[in-house]
TIDRENBA-425609 format. One record per residue (C-alpha): residue number from 0; chain; x, y, z. Coordinates in Angstrom, 3 decimals, padded with zeros to 6 digits. Each point is the difference from the previous one (the first is absolute). Layout:
<atoms>
ATOM_NUM_A_X_Y_Z
...
</atoms>
This chain:
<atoms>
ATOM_0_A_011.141_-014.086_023.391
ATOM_1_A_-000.017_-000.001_-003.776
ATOM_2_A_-000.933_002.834_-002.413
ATOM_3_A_-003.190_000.382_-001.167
ATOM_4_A_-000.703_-001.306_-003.869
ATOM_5_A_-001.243_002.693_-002.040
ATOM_6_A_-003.110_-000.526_-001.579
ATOM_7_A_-000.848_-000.071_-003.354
ATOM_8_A_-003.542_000.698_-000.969
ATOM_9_A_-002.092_-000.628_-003.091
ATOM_10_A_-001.845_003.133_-001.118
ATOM_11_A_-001.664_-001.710_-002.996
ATOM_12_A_-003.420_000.227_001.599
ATOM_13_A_000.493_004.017_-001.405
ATOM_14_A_-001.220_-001.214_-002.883
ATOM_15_A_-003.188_-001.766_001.387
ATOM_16_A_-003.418_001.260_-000.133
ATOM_17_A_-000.798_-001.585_003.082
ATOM_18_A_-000.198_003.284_002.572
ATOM_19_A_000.369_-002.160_002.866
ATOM_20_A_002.826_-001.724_-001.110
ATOM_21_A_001.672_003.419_-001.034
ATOM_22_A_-000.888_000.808_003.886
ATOM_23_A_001.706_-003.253_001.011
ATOM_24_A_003.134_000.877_-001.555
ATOM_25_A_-000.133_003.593_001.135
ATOM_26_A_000.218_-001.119_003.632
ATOM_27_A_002.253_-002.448_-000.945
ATOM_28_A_002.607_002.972_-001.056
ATOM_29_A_-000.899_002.372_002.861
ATOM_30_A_000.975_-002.589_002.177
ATOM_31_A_003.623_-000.746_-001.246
ATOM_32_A_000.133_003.786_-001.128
ATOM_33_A_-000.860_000.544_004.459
ATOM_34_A_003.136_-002.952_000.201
ATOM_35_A_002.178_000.626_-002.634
ATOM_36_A_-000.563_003.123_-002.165
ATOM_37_A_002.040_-002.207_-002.854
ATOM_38_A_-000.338_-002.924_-001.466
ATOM_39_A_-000.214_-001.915_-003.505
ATOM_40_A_-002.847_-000.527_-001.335
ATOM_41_A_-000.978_-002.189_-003.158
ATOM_42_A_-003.651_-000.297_-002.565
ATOM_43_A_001.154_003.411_-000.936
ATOM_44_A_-000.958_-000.544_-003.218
ATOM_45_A_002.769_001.674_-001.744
ATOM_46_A_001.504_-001.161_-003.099
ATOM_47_A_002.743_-002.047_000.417
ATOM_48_A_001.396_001.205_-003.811
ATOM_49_A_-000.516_003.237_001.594
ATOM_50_A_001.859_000.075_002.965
ATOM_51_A_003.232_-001.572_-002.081
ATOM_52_A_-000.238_002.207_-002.449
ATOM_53_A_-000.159_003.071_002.349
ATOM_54_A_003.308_-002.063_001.794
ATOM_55_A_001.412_000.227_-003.617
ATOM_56_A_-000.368_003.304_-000.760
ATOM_57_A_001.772_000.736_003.797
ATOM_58_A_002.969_-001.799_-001.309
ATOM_59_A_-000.207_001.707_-003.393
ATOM_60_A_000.033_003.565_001.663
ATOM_61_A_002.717_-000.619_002.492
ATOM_62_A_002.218_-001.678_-002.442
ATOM_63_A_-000.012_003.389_-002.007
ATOM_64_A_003.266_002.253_-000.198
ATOM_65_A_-000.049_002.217_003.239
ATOM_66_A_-000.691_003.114_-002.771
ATOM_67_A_-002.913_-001.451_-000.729
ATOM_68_A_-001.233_-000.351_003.078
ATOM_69_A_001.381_003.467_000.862
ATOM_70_A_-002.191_001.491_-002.649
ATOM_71_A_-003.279_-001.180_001.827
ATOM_72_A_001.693_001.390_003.819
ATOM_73_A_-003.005_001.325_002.373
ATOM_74_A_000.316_003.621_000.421
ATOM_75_A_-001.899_002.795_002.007
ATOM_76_A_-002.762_-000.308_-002.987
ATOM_77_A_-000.189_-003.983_-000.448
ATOM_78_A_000.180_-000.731_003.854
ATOM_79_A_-000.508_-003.590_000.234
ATOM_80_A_000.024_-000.595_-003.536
ATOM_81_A_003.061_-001.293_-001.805
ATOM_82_A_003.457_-001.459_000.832
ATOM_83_A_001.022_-000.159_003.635
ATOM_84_A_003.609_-000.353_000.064
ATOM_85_A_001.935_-001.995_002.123
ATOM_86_A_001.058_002.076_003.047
ATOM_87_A_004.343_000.004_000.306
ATOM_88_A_001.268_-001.648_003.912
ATOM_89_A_001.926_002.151_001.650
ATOM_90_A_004.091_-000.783_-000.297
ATOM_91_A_000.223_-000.581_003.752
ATOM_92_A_-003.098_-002.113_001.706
ATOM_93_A_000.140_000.510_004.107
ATOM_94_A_-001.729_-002.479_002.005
ATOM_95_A_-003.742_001.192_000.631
ATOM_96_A_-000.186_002.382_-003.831
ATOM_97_A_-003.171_000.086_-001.200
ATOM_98_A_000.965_-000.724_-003.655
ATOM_99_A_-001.878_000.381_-003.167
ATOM_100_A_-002.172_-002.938_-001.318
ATOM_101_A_001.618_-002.003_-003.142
ATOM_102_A_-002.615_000.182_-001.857
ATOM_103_A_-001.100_001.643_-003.205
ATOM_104_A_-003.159_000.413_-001.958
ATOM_105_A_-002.045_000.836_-003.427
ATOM_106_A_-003.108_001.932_001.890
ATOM_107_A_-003.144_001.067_-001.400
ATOM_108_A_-003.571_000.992_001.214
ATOM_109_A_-003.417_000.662_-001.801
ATOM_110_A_000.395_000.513_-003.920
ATOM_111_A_-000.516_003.370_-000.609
ATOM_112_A_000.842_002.361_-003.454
ATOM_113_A_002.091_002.645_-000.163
ATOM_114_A_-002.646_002.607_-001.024
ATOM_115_A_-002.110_-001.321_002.736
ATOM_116_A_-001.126_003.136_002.026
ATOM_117_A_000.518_-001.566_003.535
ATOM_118_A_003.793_-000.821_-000.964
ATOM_119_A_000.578_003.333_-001.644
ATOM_120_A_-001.331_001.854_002.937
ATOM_121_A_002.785_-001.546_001.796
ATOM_122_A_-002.024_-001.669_002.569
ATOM_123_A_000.654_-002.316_003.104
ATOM_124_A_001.336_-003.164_-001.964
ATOM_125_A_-001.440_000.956_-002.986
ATOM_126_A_002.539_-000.501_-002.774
ATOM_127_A_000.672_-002.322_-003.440
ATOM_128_A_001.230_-002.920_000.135
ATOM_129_A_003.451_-000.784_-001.540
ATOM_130_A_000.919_-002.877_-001.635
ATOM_131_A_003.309_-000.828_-001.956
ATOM_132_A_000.274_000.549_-003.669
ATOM_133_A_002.016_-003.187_-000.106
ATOM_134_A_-003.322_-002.263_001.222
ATOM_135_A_-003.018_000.749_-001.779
ATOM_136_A_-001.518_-002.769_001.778
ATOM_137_A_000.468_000.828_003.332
ATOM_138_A_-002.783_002.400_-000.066
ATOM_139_A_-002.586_-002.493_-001.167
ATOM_140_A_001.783_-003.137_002.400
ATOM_141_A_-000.375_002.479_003.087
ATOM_142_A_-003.054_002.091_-000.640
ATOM_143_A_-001.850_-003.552_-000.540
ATOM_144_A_001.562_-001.404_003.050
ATOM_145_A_-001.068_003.048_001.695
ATOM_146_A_-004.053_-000.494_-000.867
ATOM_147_A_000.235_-003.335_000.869
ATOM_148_A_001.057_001.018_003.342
ATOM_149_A_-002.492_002.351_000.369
ATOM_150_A_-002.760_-001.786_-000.571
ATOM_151_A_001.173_-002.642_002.044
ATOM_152_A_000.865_002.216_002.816
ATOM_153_A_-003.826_001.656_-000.381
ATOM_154_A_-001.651_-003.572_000.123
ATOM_155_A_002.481_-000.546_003.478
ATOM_156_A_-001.224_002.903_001.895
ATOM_157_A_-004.027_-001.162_-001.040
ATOM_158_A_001.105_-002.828_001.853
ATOM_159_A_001.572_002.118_003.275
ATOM_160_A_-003.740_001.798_-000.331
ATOM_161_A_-001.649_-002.789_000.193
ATOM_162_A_001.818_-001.500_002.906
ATOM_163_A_-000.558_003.231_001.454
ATOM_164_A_-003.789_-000.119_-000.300
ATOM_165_A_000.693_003.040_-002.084
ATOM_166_A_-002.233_-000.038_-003.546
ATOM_167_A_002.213_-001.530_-002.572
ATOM_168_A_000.678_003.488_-001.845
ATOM_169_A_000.817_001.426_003.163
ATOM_170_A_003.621_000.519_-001.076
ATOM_171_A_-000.856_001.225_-003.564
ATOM_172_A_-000.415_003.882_-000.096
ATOM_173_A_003.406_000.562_001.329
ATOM_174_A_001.733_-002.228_-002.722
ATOM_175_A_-002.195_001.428_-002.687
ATOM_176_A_003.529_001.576_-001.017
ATOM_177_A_002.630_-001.965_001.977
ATOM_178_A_003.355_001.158_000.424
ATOM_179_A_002.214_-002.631_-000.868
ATOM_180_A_003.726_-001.320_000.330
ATOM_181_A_001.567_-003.031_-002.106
ATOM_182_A_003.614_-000.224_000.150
ATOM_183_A_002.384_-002.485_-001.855
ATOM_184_A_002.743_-000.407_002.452
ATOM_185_A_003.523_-001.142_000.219
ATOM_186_A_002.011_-001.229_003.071
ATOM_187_A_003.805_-000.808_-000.563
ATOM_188_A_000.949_-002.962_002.077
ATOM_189_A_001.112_001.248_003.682
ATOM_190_A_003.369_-001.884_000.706
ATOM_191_A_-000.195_-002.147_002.569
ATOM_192_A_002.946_001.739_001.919
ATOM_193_A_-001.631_003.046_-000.010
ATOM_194_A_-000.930_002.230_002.642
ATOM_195_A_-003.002_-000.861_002.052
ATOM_196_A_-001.353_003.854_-000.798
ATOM_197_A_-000.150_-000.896_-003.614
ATOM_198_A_-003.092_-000.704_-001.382
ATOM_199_A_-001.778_-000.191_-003.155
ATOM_200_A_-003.126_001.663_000.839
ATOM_201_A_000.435_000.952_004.069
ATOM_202_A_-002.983_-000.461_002.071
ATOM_203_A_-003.271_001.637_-000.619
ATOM_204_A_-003.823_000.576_000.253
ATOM_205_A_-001.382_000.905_-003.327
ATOM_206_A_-002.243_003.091_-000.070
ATOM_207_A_-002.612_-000.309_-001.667
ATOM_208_A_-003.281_-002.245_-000.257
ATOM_209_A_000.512_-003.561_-001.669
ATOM_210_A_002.959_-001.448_-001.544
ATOM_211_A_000.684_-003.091_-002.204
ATOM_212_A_003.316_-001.173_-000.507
ATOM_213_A_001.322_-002.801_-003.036
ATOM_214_A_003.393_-000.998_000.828
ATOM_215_A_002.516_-002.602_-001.696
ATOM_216_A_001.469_-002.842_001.632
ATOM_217_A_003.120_001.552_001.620
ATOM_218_A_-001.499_000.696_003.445
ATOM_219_A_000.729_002.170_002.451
ATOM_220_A_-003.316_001.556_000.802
ATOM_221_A_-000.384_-000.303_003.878
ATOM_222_A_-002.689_001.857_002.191
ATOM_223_A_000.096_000.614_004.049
ATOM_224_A_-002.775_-001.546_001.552
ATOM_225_A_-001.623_001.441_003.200
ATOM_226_A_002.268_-001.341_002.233
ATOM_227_A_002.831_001.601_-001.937
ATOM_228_A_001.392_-003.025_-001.697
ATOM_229_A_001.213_000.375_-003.892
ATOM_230_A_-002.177_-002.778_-001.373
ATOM_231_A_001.390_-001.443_-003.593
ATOM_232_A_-002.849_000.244_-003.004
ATOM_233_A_001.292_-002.688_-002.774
ATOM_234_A_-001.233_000.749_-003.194
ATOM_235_A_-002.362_-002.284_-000.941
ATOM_236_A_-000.794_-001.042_-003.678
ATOM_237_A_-002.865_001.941_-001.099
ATOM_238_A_-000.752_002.169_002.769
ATOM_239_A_000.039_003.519_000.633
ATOM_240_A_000.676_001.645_003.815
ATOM_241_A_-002.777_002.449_001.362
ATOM_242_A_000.468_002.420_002.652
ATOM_243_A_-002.064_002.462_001.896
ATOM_244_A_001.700_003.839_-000.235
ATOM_245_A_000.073_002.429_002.556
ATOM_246_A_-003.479_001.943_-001.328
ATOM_247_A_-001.855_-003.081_000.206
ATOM_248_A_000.938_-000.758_003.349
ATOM_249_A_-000.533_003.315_001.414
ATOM_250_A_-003.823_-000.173_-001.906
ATOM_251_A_-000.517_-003.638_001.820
ATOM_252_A_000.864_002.005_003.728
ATOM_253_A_003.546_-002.318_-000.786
ATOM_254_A_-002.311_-003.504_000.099
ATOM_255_A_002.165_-000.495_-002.645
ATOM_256_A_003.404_-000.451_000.437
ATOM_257_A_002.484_001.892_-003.006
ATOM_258_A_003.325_-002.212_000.364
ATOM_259_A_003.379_001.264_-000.186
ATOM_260_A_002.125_-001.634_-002.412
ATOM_261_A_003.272_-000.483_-001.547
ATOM_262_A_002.186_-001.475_-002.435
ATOM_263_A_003.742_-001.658_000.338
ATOM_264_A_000.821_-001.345_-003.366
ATOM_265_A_002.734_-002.186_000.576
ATOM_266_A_-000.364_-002.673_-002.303
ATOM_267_A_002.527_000.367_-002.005
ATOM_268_A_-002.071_000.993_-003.092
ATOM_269_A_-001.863_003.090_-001.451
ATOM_270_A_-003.736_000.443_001.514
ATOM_271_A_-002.795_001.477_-001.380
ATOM_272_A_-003.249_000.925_001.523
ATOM_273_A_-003.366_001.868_-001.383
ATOM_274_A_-001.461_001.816_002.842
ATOM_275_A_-003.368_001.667_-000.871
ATOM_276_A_-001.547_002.732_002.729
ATOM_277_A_-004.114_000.489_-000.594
ATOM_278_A_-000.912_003.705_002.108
ATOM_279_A_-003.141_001.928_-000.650
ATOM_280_A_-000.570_002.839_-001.823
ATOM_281_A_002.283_003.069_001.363
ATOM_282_A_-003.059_001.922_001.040
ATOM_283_A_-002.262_-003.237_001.422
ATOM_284_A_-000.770_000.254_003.686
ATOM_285_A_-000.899_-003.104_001.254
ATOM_286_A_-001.605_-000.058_003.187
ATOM_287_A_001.498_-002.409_002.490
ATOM_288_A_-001.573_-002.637_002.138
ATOM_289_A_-002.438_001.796_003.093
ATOM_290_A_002.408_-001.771_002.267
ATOM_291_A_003.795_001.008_-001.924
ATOM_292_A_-000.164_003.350_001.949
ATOM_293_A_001.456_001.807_-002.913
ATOM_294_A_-001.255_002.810_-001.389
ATOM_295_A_-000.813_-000.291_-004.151
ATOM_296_A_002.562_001.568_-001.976
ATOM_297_A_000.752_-000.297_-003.879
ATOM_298_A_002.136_-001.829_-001.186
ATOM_299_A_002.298_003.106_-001.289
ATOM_300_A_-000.445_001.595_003.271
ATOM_301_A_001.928_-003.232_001.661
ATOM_302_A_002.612_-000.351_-002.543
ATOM_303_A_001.125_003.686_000.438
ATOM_304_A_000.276_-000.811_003.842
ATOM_305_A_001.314_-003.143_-000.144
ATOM_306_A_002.764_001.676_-002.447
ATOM_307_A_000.672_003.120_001.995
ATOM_308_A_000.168_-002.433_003.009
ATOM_309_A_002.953_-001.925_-001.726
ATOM_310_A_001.680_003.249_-001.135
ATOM_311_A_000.054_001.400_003.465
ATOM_312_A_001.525_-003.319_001.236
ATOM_313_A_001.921_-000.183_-002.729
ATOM_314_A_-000.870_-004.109_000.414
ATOM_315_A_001.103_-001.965_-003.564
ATOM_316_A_-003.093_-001.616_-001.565
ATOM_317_A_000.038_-003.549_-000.383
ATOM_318_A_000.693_-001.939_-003.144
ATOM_319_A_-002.246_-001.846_-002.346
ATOM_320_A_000.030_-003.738_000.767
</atoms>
């Protein structure tokens, strides 16, 4: 038996005014999100000037001198928020090593200033962002591409309401403030006679609520279906990938299905991708479906467990697609 095609689904009706064809499409995702939990989608309405220029600037950043770079390096205080360096392989590779992904990023999160009180208090990914002296556009490329996500990502989850029989602002109060991830990343080709342990972003669930993913044309991006086969997902001109996140599922009861994934560049060429990760506010609480059988719990409250879960396992997060 063959492998299932992945779908690809139009979202344009997210800009309709027709509530019943908003609830059409909202079904229409909870049913491949049940199936899948991945899966391009295209009517996104994002600008296609947008999305190459936000490719651009990727390719400006990582072509900069490593001190560059080096002068933008996450810390303790900018945690998630800078350059994420490229991990060194160990000199000797045994058969079965869990290795570090090859991949490296430019990461940011929600604009804030320096003076703002929130960041100097020092709080739970509250920080500045930085951005390289050497690019003075970057800041305007990314912080642009990261609205347009936004908005987009709010009009998708009106949709999941809808298809949920949910009023279409259900979602709304808890991304009053999101908490947001874009990352400009770089994956070094994989050689094709390396180790099968080798990837460039190992296989993962992301944690969060909704994420939306640009990537070039390199490929790479596969995603285990739910009979545990490592399905391919081609780019495809135009489109952007969705995927459900762990704290969506566990609000549905885990209707929806949040896909692990992974990436093996190995084709021969530099690949760059543009995931984006849409979570509520840190202190939303968003009551889960009667039938989930989880408890509500903020969305701080589950990061700090799902965090001091991974710390006691010590169990490497995946990459970043």
């Amino acid at each position: 038996m063959g492998q299932a095609a992945l779908p690809i689904v139009d979202v344009q009706a997210i800009y309709s005014d027709d509530e019943s064809a908003l609830r059409s499409l909202g079904k229409h995702l909870i049913e491949q999100c049940e199936t899948w939990g991945l899966f391009p989608v295209c009517g996104h309405g994002l600008e296609p000037a947008l999305l190459d220029a936000v490719f651009a600037a990727a390719h400006e950043f990582h072509a900069l001198p490593l001190d560059a770079k080096m002068a933008v390096v996450v810390d303790e205080r900018h945690f998630h928020r800078g350059y994420i360096p490229l991990p060194p392989l160990p000199a000797e590779i045994k058969p079965g090593q869990a290795l570090p992904d090859r991949s490296t990023a430019f990461a940011l999160m929600h604009e804030m200033a320096a003076d703002d009180p929130a960041a100097l208090a020092g709080g739970m990914l509250q920080a500045a962002n930085q951005w390289p002296a050497e690019l003075p556009e970057l800041k305007t490329t990314a912080l642009r591409f990261q609205q347009a996500l936004s908005d987009l990502a709010r009009r998708l989850l009106r949709a999941f309401a809808a298809g949920f029989d949910l009023p279409l602002d259900f979602f709304a109060p808890s991304f009053a403030k999101p908490t947001t991830f874009l990352r400009l990343v770089y994956y070094p080709p994989i050689p094709t006679d390396a180790p099968p342990e080798l990837f460039s972003a190992s296989a993962h669930a992301d944690s969060g609520f909704l994420t939306l993913l640009a990537q070039d044309g390199c490929g790479g991006l596969q995603v285990r279906d739910k009979h545990g086969q490592w399905i391919a997902v081609p780019p495809q001109p135009g489109s952007l990938v969705l995927n459900v996140a762990d704290f969506f599922a566990r609000w549905s009861g885990d209707r929806l299905h949040s896909a692990r994934h992974r990436v093996r560049n190995q084709s021969g060429q530099v690949r760059y991708s543009l995931p984006f990760f849409f979570d509520p506010d840190l202190d939303a609480v968003l009551d889960p479906l009667p039938a989930s059988g989880h408890p509500a719990i903020s969305y701080r409250r589950y990061l700090l467990d799902r965090m001091a879960a991974a710390q006691a396992a010590a169990t490497p997060q995946g990459g970043y697609r």
